[in-house]
C-alpha positions in Angstrom: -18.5 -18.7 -10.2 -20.7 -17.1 -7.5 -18.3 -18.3 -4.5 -15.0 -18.4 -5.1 -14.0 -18.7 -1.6 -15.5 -22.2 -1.5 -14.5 -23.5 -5.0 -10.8 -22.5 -4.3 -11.5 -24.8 -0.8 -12.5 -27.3 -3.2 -9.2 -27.3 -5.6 -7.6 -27.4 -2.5 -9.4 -30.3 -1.1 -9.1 -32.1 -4.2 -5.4 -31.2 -5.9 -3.6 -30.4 -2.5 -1.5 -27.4 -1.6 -0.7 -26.4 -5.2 -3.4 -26.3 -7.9 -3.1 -24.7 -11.4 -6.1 -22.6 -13.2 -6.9 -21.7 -16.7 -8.1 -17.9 -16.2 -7.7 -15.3 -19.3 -6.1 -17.2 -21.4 -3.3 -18.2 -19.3 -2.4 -20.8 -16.6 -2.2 -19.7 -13.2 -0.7 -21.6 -10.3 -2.1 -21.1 -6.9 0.4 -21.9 -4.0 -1.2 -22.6 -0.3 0.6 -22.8 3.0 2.5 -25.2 2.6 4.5 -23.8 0.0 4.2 -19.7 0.1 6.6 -19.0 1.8 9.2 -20.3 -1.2 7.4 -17.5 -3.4 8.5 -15.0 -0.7 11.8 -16.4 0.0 12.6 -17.0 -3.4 13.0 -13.6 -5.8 15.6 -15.1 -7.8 13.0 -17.2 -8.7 9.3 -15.5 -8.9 9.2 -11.9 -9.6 6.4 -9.5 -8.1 7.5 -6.4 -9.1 7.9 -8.0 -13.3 4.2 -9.3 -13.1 3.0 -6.2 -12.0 4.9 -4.0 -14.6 3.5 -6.4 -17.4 0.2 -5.6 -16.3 0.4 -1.8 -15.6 2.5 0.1 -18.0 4.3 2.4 -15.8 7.0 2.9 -18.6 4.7 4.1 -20.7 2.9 6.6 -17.6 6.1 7.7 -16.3 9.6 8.8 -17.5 11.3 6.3 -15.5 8.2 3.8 -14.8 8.3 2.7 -11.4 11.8 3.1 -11.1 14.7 1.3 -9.8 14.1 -1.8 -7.3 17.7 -1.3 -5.4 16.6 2.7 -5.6 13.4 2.1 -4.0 14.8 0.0 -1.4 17.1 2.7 -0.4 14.8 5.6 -0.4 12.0 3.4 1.5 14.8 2.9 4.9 16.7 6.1 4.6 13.8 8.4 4.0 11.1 7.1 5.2 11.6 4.0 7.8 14.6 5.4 9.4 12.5 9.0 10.1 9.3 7.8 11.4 10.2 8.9 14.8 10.8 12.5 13.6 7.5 12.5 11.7 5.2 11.9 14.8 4.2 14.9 15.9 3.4 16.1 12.2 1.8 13.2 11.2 -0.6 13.0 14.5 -1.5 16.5 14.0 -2.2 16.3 10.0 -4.3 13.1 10.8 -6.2 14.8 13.1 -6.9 18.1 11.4 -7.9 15.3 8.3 -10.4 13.8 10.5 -11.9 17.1 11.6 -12.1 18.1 7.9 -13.6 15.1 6.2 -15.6 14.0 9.2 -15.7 16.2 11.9 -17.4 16.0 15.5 -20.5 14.6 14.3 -24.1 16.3 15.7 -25.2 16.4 19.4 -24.6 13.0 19.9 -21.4 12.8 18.7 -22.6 10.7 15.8 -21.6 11.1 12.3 -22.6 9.7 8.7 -19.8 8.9 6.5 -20.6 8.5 2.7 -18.3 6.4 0.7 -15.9 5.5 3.6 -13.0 4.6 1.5 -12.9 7.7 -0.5 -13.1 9.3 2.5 -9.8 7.8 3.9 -7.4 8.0 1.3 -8.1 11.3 1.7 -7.5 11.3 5.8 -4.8 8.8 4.8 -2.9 11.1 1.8 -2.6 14.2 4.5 0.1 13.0 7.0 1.9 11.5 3.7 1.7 14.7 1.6 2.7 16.5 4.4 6.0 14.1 4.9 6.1 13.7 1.1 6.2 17.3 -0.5 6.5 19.1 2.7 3.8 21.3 4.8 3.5 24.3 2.8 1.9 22.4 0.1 -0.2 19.4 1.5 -2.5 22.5 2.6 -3.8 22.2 -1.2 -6.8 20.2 -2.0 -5.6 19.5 -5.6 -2.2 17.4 -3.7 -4.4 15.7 -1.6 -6.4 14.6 -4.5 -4.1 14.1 -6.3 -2.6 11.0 -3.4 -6.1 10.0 -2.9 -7.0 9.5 -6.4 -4.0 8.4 -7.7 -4.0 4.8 -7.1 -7.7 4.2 -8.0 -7.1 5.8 -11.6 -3.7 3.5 -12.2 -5.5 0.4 -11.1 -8.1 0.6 -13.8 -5.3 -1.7 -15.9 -5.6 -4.2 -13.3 -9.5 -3.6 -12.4 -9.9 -4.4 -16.5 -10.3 -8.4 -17.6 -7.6 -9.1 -20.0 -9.9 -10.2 -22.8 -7.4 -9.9 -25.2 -4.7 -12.1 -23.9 -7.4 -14.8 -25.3 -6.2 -13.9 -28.4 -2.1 -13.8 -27.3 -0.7 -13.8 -24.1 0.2 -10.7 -23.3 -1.6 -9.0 -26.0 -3.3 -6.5 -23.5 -0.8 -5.0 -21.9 1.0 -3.7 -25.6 -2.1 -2.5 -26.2 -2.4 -0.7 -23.1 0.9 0.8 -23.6 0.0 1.7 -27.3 -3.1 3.4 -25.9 -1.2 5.4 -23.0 2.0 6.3 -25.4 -0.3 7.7 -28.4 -1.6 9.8 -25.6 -4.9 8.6 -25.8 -5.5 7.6 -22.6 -3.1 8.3 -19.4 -4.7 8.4 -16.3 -1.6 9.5 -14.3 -1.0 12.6 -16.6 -3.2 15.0 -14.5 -1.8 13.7 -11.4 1.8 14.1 -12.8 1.1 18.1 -13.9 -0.1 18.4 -9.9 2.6 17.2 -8.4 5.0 18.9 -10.9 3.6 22.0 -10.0 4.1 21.6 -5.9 6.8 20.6 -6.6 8.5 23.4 -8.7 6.8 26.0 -6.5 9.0 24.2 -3.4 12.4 23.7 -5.0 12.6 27.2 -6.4 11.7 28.3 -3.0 14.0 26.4 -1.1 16.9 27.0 -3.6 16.3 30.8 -3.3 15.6 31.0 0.2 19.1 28.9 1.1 21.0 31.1 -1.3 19.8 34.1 0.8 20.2 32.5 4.3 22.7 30.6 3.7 23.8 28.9 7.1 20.8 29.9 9.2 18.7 28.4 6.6 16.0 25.9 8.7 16.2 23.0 6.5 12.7 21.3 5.5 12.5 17.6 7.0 10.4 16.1 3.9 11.0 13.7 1.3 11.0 16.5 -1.0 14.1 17.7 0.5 15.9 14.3 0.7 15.7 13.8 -3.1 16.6 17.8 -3.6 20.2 16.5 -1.5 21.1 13.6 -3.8 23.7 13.4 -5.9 22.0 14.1 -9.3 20.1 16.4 -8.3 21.1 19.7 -10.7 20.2 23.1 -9.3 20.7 24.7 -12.8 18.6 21.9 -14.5 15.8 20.6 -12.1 13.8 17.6 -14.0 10.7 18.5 -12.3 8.6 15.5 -14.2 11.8 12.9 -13.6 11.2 13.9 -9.2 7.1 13.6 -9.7 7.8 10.0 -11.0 9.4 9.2 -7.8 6.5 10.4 -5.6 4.1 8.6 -7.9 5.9 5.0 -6.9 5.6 5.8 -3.5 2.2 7.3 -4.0 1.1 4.3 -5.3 2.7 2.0 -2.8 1.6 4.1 0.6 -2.2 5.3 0.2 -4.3 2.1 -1.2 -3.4 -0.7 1.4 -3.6 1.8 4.4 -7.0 3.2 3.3 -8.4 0.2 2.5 -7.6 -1.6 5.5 -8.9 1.3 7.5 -12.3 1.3 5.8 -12.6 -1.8 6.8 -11.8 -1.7 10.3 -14.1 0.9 10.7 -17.1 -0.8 8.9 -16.0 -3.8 11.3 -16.4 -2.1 14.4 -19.4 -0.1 13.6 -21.0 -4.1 13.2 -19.9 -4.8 16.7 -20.2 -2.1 18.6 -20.0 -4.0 21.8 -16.3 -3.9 21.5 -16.1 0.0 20.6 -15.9 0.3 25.3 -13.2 -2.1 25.7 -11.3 -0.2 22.7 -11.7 2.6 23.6 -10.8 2.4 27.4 -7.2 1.1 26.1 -6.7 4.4 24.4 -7.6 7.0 26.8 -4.8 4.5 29.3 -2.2 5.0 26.7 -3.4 8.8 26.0 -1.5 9.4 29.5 1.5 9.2 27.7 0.5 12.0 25.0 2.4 15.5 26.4 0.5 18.5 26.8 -0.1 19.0 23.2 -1.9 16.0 23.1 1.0 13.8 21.0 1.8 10.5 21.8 5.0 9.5 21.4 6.2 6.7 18.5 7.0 3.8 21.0 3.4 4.2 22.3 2.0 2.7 18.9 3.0 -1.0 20.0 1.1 -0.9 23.2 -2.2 -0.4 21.5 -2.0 -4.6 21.5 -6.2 -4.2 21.4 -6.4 -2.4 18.5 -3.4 -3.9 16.7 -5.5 -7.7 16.9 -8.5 -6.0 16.1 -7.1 -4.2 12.7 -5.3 -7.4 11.8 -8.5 -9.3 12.2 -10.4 -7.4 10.1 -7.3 -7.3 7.7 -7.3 -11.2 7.7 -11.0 -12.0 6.8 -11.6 -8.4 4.2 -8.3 -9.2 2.0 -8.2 -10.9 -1.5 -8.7 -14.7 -1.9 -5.5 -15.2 -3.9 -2.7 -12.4 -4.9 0.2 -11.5 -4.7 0.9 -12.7 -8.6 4.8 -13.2 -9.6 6.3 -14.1 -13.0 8.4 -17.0 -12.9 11.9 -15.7 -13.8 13.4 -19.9 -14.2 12.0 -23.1 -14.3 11.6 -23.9 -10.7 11.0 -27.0 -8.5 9.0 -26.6 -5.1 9.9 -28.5 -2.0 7.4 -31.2 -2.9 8.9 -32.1 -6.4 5.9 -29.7 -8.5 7.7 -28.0 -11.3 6.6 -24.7 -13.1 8.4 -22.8 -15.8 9.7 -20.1 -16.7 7.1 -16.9 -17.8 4.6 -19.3 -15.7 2.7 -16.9 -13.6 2.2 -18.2 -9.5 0.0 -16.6 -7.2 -0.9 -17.0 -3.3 -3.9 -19.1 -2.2 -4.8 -16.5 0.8 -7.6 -18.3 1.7 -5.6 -21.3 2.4 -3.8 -19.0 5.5 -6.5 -17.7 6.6 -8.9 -20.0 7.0 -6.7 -22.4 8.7 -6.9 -23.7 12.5 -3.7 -24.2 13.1 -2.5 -20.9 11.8 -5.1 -18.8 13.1 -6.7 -20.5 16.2 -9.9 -22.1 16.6 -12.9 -21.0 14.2 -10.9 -18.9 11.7 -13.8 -18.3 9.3 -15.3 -16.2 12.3 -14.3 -12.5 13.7 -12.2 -12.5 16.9 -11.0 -9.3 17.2 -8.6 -10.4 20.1 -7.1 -13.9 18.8 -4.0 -12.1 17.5 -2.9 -9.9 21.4 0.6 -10.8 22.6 1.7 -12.1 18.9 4.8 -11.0 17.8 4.1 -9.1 14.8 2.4 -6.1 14.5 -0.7 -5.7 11.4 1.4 -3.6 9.8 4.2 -6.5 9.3 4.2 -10.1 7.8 4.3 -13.4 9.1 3.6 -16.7 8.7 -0.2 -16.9 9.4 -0.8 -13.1 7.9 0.9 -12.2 4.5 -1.7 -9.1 3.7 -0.3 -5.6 4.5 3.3 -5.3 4.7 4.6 -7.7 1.9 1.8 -5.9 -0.3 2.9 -2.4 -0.3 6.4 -2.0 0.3 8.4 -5.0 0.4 6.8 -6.4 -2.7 5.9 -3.2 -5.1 8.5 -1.2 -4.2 11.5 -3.3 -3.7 
Protein backbone atom coordinates (compact mmCIF):
# COMPACT_ATOMS: atom_id res chain seq x y z
CA UNK A 1 0.00 0.00 0.00
CA UNK A 2 2.24 2.77 -1.45
CA UNK A 3 -0.60 5.60 -1.26
CA UNK A 4 -2.76 5.43 1.38
CA UNK A 5 -4.05 8.82 0.89
CA UNK A 6 -5.72 7.68 -2.37
CA UNK A 7 -6.86 4.12 -1.34
CA UNK A 8 -8.63 5.60 1.84
CA UNK A 9 -10.35 8.16 -1.05
CA UNK A 10 -11.26 5.07 -2.73
CA UNK A 11 -13.11 3.25 0.42
CA UNK A 12 -14.59 6.38 0.74
CA UNK A 13 -15.78 6.59 -2.82
CA UNK A 14 -16.89 3.17 -2.75
CA UNK A 15 -18.49 2.32 1.05
CA UNK A 16 -19.46 6.05 1.91
CA UNK A 17 -18.73 7.99 5.05
CA UNK A 18 -18.05 4.95 7.25
CA UNK A 19 -15.89 2.07 6.04
CA UNK A 20 -14.37 -0.68 8.25
CA UNK A 21 -10.63 -2.23 7.81
CA UNK A 22 -9.00 -5.48 8.71
CA UNK A 23 -5.40 -3.99 9.98
CA UNK A 24 -3.38 -6.18 12.74
CA UNK A 25 -5.57 -8.52 13.39
CA UNK A 26 -8.37 -6.40 14.26
CA UNK A 27 -11.25 -4.44 12.61
CA UNK A 28 -11.02 -0.86 12.43
CA UNK A 29 -13.77 1.51 11.57
CA UNK A 30 -12.95 4.69 9.88
CA UNK A 31 -15.57 7.60 10.43
CA UNK A 32 -15.49 10.66 7.69
CA UNK A 33 -17.23 13.99 8.05
CA UNK A 34 -20.27 13.15 8.14
CA UNK A 35 -20.21 11.35 11.20
CA UNK A 36 -16.95 12.56 13.39
CA UNK A 37 -18.21 14.71 15.09
CA UNK A 38 -20.44 11.89 17.13
CA UNK A 39 -16.92 10.28 18.13
CA UNK A 40 -16.14 13.73 19.69
CA UNK A 41 -19.42 14.46 21.06
CA UNK A 42 -19.95 11.11 22.25
CA UNK A 43 -17.34 9.90 25.33
CA UNK A 44 -19.87 7.93 26.93
CA UNK A 45 -19.65 6.08 23.98
CA UNK A 46 -15.92 5.89 22.31
CA UNK A 47 -13.07 6.28 24.61
CA UNK A 48 -9.71 7.95 23.55
CA UNK A 49 -7.96 8.07 26.45
CA UNK A 50 -8.87 3.66 27.05
CA UNK A 51 -7.46 3.05 23.45
CA UNK A 52 -4.48 4.73 24.15
CA UNK A 53 -3.78 3.15 27.55
CA UNK A 54 -4.25 -0.32 25.86
CA UNK A 55 -1.68 0.43 23.58
CA UNK A 56 0.99 2.25 25.85
CA UNK A 57 1.28 0.77 29.22
CA UNK A 58 1.55 3.72 31.34
CA UNK A 59 0.55 1.66 34.45
CA UNK A 60 3.22 -0.33 34.05
CA UNK A 61 5.83 3.02 33.33
CA UNK A 62 4.38 5.02 35.97
CA UNK A 63 3.13 4.64 39.65
CA UNK A 64 -0.15 6.11 38.83
CA UNK A 65 -0.10 5.65 34.75
CA UNK A 66 -1.36 8.57 33.23
CA UNK A 67 -3.46 9.42 36.03
CA UNK A 68 -6.88 10.54 36.69
CA UNK A 69 -9.11 11.94 33.69
CA UNK A 70 -11.29 14.45 36.15
CA UNK A 71 -7.61 15.23 37.79
CA UNK A 72 -6.20 16.14 34.58
CA UNK A 73 -8.91 18.14 33.62
CA UNK A 74 -8.63 20.15 36.66
CA UNK A 75 -4.93 20.69 36.67
CA UNK A 76 -4.98 21.55 32.79
CA UNK A 77 -7.64 24.99 33.52
CA UNK A 78 -6.49 25.84 36.97
CA UNK A 79 -2.71 25.55 36.39
CA UNK A 80 -2.09 25.96 33.20
CA UNK A 81 -5.08 27.60 30.97
CA UNK A 82 -6.18 29.94 33.63
CA UNK A 83 -2.26 31.35 33.98
CA UNK A 84 -1.17 31.78 30.56
CA UNK A 85 -1.47 35.47 30.91
CA UNK A 86 0.97 35.41 33.88
CA UNK A 87 3.41 33.16 31.99
CA UNK A 88 4.09 35.60 29.02
CA UNK A 89 6.85 37.43 29.76
CA UNK A 90 8.73 34.13 30.99
CA UNK A 91 7.75 32.09 28.27
CA UNK A 92 8.76 34.92 25.42
CA UNK A 93 11.99 35.26 27.08
CA UNK A 94 12.78 31.35 27.50
CA UNK A 95 11.70 30.95 23.80
CA UNK A 96 13.91 33.29 22.81
CA UNK A 97 17.03 32.55 24.64
CA UNK A 98 16.05 28.67 23.16
CA UNK A 99 16.28 29.99 19.73
CA UNK A 100 19.53 31.80 20.33
CA UNK A 101 20.93 28.48 21.81
CA UNK A 102 19.82 25.80 19.39
CA UNK A 103 19.93 28.11 16.40
CA UNK A 104 21.27 31.28 16.88
CA UNK A 105 21.80 34.43 14.44
CA UNK A 106 23.01 32.45 11.64
CA UNK A 107 26.35 33.80 9.61
CA UNK A 108 26.70 37.19 7.81
CA UNK A 109 23.75 36.81 6.01
CA UNK A 110 21.67 36.01 8.64
CA UNK A 111 21.25 32.49 7.27
CA UNK A 112 21.28 29.41 9.28
CA UNK A 113 21.35 25.48 8.70
CA UNK A 114 19.25 23.60 10.98
CA UNK A 115 19.95 19.69 11.17
CA UNK A 116 17.12 17.55 12.21
CA UNK A 117 14.57 20.33 12.60
CA UNK A 118 12.28 18.48 14.83
CA UNK A 119 14.69 17.51 17.35
CA UNK A 120 15.69 20.75 17.26
CA UNK A 121 12.24 22.07 18.41
CA UNK A 122 11.16 19.99 21.12
CA UNK A 123 14.01 21.26 22.43
CA UNK A 124 13.10 25.23 21.76
CA UNK A 125 9.61 23.96 22.56
CA UNK A 126 10.47 21.96 26.19
CA UNK A 127 12.26 25.42 27.50
CA UNK A 128 9.31 27.83 28.09
CA UNK A 129 7.32 24.52 29.49
CA UNK A 130 10.13 23.42 31.83
CA UNK A 131 10.53 26.73 32.91
CA UNK A 132 6.45 27.02 33.77
CA UNK A 133 6.60 23.24 34.72
CA UNK A 134 9.42 22.81 37.34
CA UNK A 135 10.17 26.39 37.75
CA UNK A 136 13.24 28.62 36.47
CA UNK A 137 15.97 27.55 38.67
CA UNK A 138 15.98 24.20 37.15
CA UNK A 139 14.90 24.35 33.29
CA UNK A 140 18.58 26.01 33.15
CA UNK A 141 19.70 22.10 33.04
CA UNK A 142 20.30 20.44 29.81
CA UNK A 143 19.41 16.99 31.36
CA UNK A 144 15.44 18.61 32.08
CA UNK A 145 15.33 19.82 28.80
CA UNK A 146 16.16 16.54 27.53
CA UNK A 147 14.53 14.94 29.37
CA UNK A 148 10.87 17.04 27.90
CA UNK A 149 12.28 16.79 24.48
CA UNK A 150 13.02 13.16 24.53
CA UNK A 151 10.34 12.02 26.47
CA UNK A 152 7.63 11.58 24.09
CA UNK A 153 9.72 10.03 21.25
CA UNK A 154 11.02 7.17 23.66
CA UNK A 155 7.12 6.38 25.05
CA UNK A 156 5.90 6.35 21.48
CA UNK A 157 8.07 3.47 20.39
CA UNK A 158 4.77 1.24 21.77
CA UNK A 159 2.81 2.96 19.30
CA UNK A 160 5.63 3.42 16.51
CA UNK A 161 5.89 -0.75 16.87
CA UNK A 162 3.31 -2.99 14.49
CA UNK A 163 1.28 -5.04 16.70
CA UNK A 164 2.33 -8.34 15.18
CA UNK A 165 1.23 -10.19 17.83
CA UNK A 166 -2.36 -9.22 18.21
CA UNK A 167 -2.44 -11.69 14.98
CA UNK A 168 -2.04 -14.25 17.29
CA UNK A 169 -4.82 -12.63 20.11
CA UNK A 170 -6.16 -9.37 20.25
CA UNK A 171 -4.56 -7.67 22.55
CA UNK A 172 -1.76 -9.95 22.93
CA UNK A 173 0.88 -7.12 22.48
CA UNK A 174 0.13 -4.85 24.85
CA UNK A 175 0.44 -7.69 27.99
CA UNK A 176 3.39 -8.35 26.59
CA UNK A 177 4.58 -4.92 26.59
CA UNK A 178 3.61 -4.54 30.06
CA UNK A 179 5.32 -7.92 31.03
CA UNK A 180 8.49 -6.52 29.30
CA UNK A 181 8.35 -2.93 31.11
CA UNK A 182 7.20 -4.60 34.70
CA UNK A 183 10.18 -7.33 34.70
CA UNK A 184 12.26 -4.26 34.19
CA UNK A 185 13.48 -5.20 31.12
CA UNK A 186 12.68 -2.56 29.12
CA UNK A 187 11.22 1.05 30.40
CA UNK A 188 11.96 3.78 28.38
CA UNK A 189 10.48 6.43 30.76
CA UNK A 190 12.77 5.16 33.80
CA UNK A 191 15.70 7.56 32.96
CA UNK A 192 13.34 10.32 32.37
CA UNK A 193 11.53 9.60 35.71
CA UNK A 194 15.07 9.61 37.85
CA UNK A 195 15.59 13.28 35.99
CA UNK A 196 12.77 14.81 36.90
CA UNK A 197 12.82 13.23 40.40
CA UNK A 198 15.87 14.73 41.03
CA UNK A 199 14.73 18.55 39.93
CA UNK A 200 12.28 17.97 41.58
CA UNK A 201 13.53 16.96 45.07
CA UNK A 202 16.26 19.59 44.78
CA UNK A 203 13.10 22.37 44.47
CA UNK A 204 10.81 21.11 47.14
CA UNK A 205 13.40 20.82 49.75
CA UNK A 206 14.39 24.21 48.83
CA UNK A 207 11.20 25.77 48.81
CA UNK A 208 10.04 23.99 52.10
CA UNK A 209 13.26 25.29 53.80
CA UNK A 210 13.36 28.62 52.43
CA UNK A 211 9.48 29.30 53.57
CA UNK A 212 10.17 27.89 57.02
CA UNK A 213 12.90 30.60 57.21
CA UNK A 214 10.99 33.54 55.55
CA UNK A 215 8.05 32.75 56.46
CA UNK A 216 5.60 35.60 55.26
CA UNK A 217 8.05 37.53 53.03
CA UNK A 218 8.60 34.29 51.32
CA UNK A 219 8.26 35.27 47.21
CA UNK A 220 6.23 32.41 46.24
CA UNK A 221 7.41 30.51 42.87
CA UNK A 222 4.62 30.85 40.11
CA UNK A 223 5.18 27.14 38.51
CA UNK A 224 3.38 24.07 38.23
CA UNK A 225 5.76 22.65 40.58
CA UNK A 226 4.40 24.91 43.20
CA UNK A 227 0.70 24.37 42.39
CA UNK A 228 0.95 20.64 43.11
CA UNK A 229 3.39 21.35 46.29
CA UNK A 230 -0.17 23.46 47.59
CA UNK A 231 -2.63 20.57 47.20
CA UNK A 232 -4.24 18.86 49.59
CA UNK A 233 -2.11 15.63 49.75
CA UNK A 234 0.71 17.01 49.34
CA UNK A 235 2.76 15.80 52.80
CA UNK A 236 5.75 17.96 53.75
CA UNK A 237 7.06 15.09 56.14
CA UNK A 238 6.62 12.45 53.39
CA UNK A 239 7.18 14.02 49.82
CA UNK A 240 6.40 11.10 47.07
CA UNK A 241 8.91 12.51 44.79
CA UNK A 242 8.33 9.58 42.03
CA UNK A 243 4.20 9.87 42.67
CA UNK A 244 4.80 14.20 41.57
CA UNK A 245 7.24 13.09 38.46
CA UNK A 246 4.26 10.90 37.17
CA UNK A 247 2.28 13.94 36.94
CA UNK A 248 4.78 16.00 34.85
CA UNK A 249 5.26 13.02 32.63
CA UNK A 250 1.28 13.13 31.59
CA UNK A 251 1.63 16.56 30.80
CA UNK A 252 5.00 16.12 29.36
CA UNK A 253 3.69 13.86 27.12
CA UNK A 254 0.60 15.84 26.21
CA UNK A 255 2.47 19.49 25.70
CA UNK A 256 5.86 18.87 23.71
CA UNK A 257 5.02 16.41 20.59
CA UNK A 258 2.02 18.18 18.84
CA UNK A 259 3.68 21.73 19.32
CA UNK A 260 7.09 20.64 17.96
CA UNK A 261 5.85 18.80 15.37
CA UNK A 262 3.58 21.27 14.00
CA UNK A 263 6.30 23.82 14.23
CA UNK A 264 8.81 21.73 12.15
CA UNK A 265 6.51 21.78 9.77
CA UNK A 266 5.62 25.20 9.40
CA UNK A 267 8.99 26.01 9.16
CA UNK A 268 9.91 23.47 6.39
CA UNK A 269 6.66 24.97 4.72
CA UNK A 270 7.81 28.42 4.60
CA UNK A 271 11.38 27.80 3.74
CA UNK A 272 9.48 26.05 0.30
CA UNK A 273 7.77 29.37 -0.27
CA UNK A 274 9.73 31.91 0.60
CA UNK A 275 7.75 34.42 -1.37
CA UNK A 276 5.47 34.60 1.59
CA UNK A 277 8.34 34.93 4.32
CA UNK A 278 7.84 39.45 3.33
CA UNK A 279 4.21 39.56 3.77
CA UNK A 280 4.79 37.46 7.17
CA UNK A 281 7.05 39.11 8.31
CA UNK A 282 5.75 42.76 7.75
CA UNK A 283 2.68 41.65 9.99
CA UNK A 284 5.05 41.00 12.89
CA UNK A 285 7.21 43.95 13.03
CA UNK A 286 3.15 45.93 12.96
CA UNK A 287 2.24 43.93 15.90
CA UNK A 288 5.92 44.22 17.56
CA UNK A 289 4.72 47.97 18.31
CA UNK A 290 2.80 46.60 20.97
CA UNK A 291 5.90 44.71 22.65
CA UNK A 292 7.07 47.31 25.78
CA UNK A 293 10.45 48.22 26.08
CA UNK A 294 11.74 44.88 26.94
CA UNK A 295 10.66 43.68 23.80
CA UNK A 296 7.38 41.48 25.26
CA UNK A 297 4.35 41.38 23.62
CA UNK A 298 1.55 41.22 25.52
CA UNK A 299 -0.97 37.80 25.54
CA UNK A 300 -3.97 39.46 23.71
CA UNK A 301 -1.41 40.30 20.88
CA UNK A 302 -1.18 36.52 19.91
CA UNK A 303 -4.82 36.65 18.12
CA UNK A 304 -3.89 39.42 15.89
CA UNK A 305 -1.18 37.54 14.18
CA UNK A 306 -4.41 36.30 11.73
CA UNK A 307 -1.34 35.75 8.87
CA UNK A 308 0.51 33.50 10.68
CA UNK A 309 -2.30 31.85 12.49
CA UNK A 310 -3.82 30.59 8.60
CA UNK A 311 -0.48 29.99 7.66
CA UNK A 312 0.38 27.41 10.74
CA UNK A 313 -3.07 25.94 10.43
CA UNK A 314 -2.49 25.31 6.74
CA UNK A 315 0.49 23.64 7.12
CA UNK A 316 -1.16 21.75 10.18
CA UNK A 317 -4.04 20.63 7.82
CA UNK A 318 -2.06 19.09 4.81
CA UNK A 319 1.28 17.57 7.32
CA UNK A 320 -1.19 15.71 9.90
CA UNK A 321 -2.04 11.87 9.89
CA UNK A 322 -4.50 10.42 7.37
CA UNK A 323 -6.68 8.81 10.02
CA UNK A 324 -6.26 8.95 14.09
CA UNK A 325 -7.57 9.80 16.72
CA UNK A 326 -8.35 5.85 17.63
CA UNK A 327 -11.19 5.30 20.57
CA UNK A 328 -12.43 2.05 22.13
CA UNK A 329 -15.99 1.60 21.83
CA UNK A 330 -17.16 1.59 25.52
CA UNK A 331 -21.24 0.18 24.24
CA UNK A 332 -22.71 -1.00 21.30
CA UNK A 333 -23.53 2.15 19.43
CA UNK A 334 -25.65 3.24 16.53
CA UNK A 335 -24.57 6.34 14.29
CA UNK A 336 -26.93 8.87 12.94
CA UNK A 337 -27.16 6.87 9.70
CA UNK A 338 -28.40 3.50 11.29
CA UNK A 339 -24.39 1.80 11.13
CA UNK A 340 -23.87 -0.13 14.25
CA UNK A 341 -20.54 -1.00 15.95
CA UNK A 342 -19.91 -2.82 19.14
CA UNK A 343 -18.63 -2.71 22.05
CA UNK A 344 -14.43 -3.19 22.35
CA UNK A 345 -14.84 -2.22 18.49
CA UNK A 346 -12.09 0.19 17.92
CA UNK A 347 -13.23 3.64 15.50
CA UNK A 348 -10.94 5.96 14.25
CA UNK A 349 -11.18 9.39 12.23
CA UNK A 350 -10.87 9.51 8.43
CA UNK A 351 -8.77 12.91 8.44
CA UNK A 352 -8.43 12.92 4.99
CA UNK A 353 -11.99 12.99 4.49
CA UNK A 354 -11.87 16.87 6.34
CA UNK A 355 -9.27 17.85 4.80
CA UNK A 356 -9.48 17.33 1.52
CA UNK A 357 -12.92 18.52 1.17
CA UNK A 358 -14.24 21.71 -0.83
CA UNK A 359 -16.79 22.53 1.05
CA UNK A 360 -15.01 22.47 4.31
CA UNK A 361 -11.88 23.93 3.32
CA UNK A 362 -12.47 26.23 0.18
CA UNK A 363 -11.66 25.67 -3.22
CA UNK A 364 -8.54 23.27 -4.15
CA UNK A 365 -7.95 21.83 -0.71
CA UNK A 366 -5.33 19.28 -1.83
CA UNK A 367 -3.17 22.54 -2.47
CA UNK A 368 -1.26 25.02 0.06
CA UNK A 369 -3.03 28.38 0.70
CA UNK A 370 -1.50 29.75 3.42
CA UNK A 371 -4.22 32.47 3.79
CA UNK A 372 -7.67 30.46 3.10
CA UNK A 373 -8.15 30.20 6.94
CA UNK A 374 -7.74 34.62 7.94
CA UNK A 375 -10.85 36.04 9.68
CA UNK A 376 -12.05 32.27 10.76
CA UNK A 377 -13.17 31.88 14.04
CA UNK A 378 -10.89 29.52 15.48
CA UNK A 379 -7.51 29.83 16.15
CA UNK A 380 -4.78 26.60 14.99
CA UNK A 381 -4.35 25.95 18.23
CA UNK A 382 -8.30 25.05 18.73
CA UNK A 383 -10.78 22.63 17.03
CA UNK A 384 -13.51 22.93 14.72
CA UNK A 385 -15.43 21.55 12.28
CA UNK A 386 -13.15 21.65 9.18
CA UNK A 387 -9.73 21.19 11.40
CA UNK A 388 -9.74 18.40 14.17
CA UNK A 389 -5.63 18.23 14.32
CA UNK A 390 -4.07 20.20 17.30
CA UNK A 391 -6.19 20.88 20.15
CA UNK A 392 -8.45 17.74 20.43
CA UNK A 393 -5.05 15.82 20.03
CA UNK A 394 -3.07 16.98 22.96
CA UNK A 395 -5.19 18.14 25.67
CA UNK A 396 -8.74 17.59 25.29
CA UNK A 397 -8.33 14.04 24.16
CA UNK A 398 -5.08 12.56 26.09
CA UNK A 399 -5.43 14.31 28.99
CA UNK A 400 -8.94 14.61 29.79
Amino acid sequence: MLNCEEFFKQCRKEYGDIFSLYLWGQVITFVGKEHNYELFARDDAFDFRGEFKKRVPGDAMFANGFGDGDYNAKAVKEYISDKLGLYTKRMQKCLHSATQKYIGDGDDNGRATIYKIYNVMTKIISTPIADIFVGEEEAVYDDIIITFAEFTADIAIFIAIPPLLDFIYPGLQGYVNRIIVKSGLYNPAKKHQDVLVKHIKNQVEKRLREKQVYGDSWKRPKDLLQDFMEEESFDTKNVDYEAIASKFCTFIFAAIHATSRSCANAIVDLACRPEYMQELYEEQLEIHKQADENGILPFESINEMKKLDSFVRESIRLTGDIAAHPRRVVKDYTFSNGLQVPKDHVVDVNFSDVYQDELLQGPNPESFEPFRHINKNFPASKMSKNFLAFGGDVLEEFLL
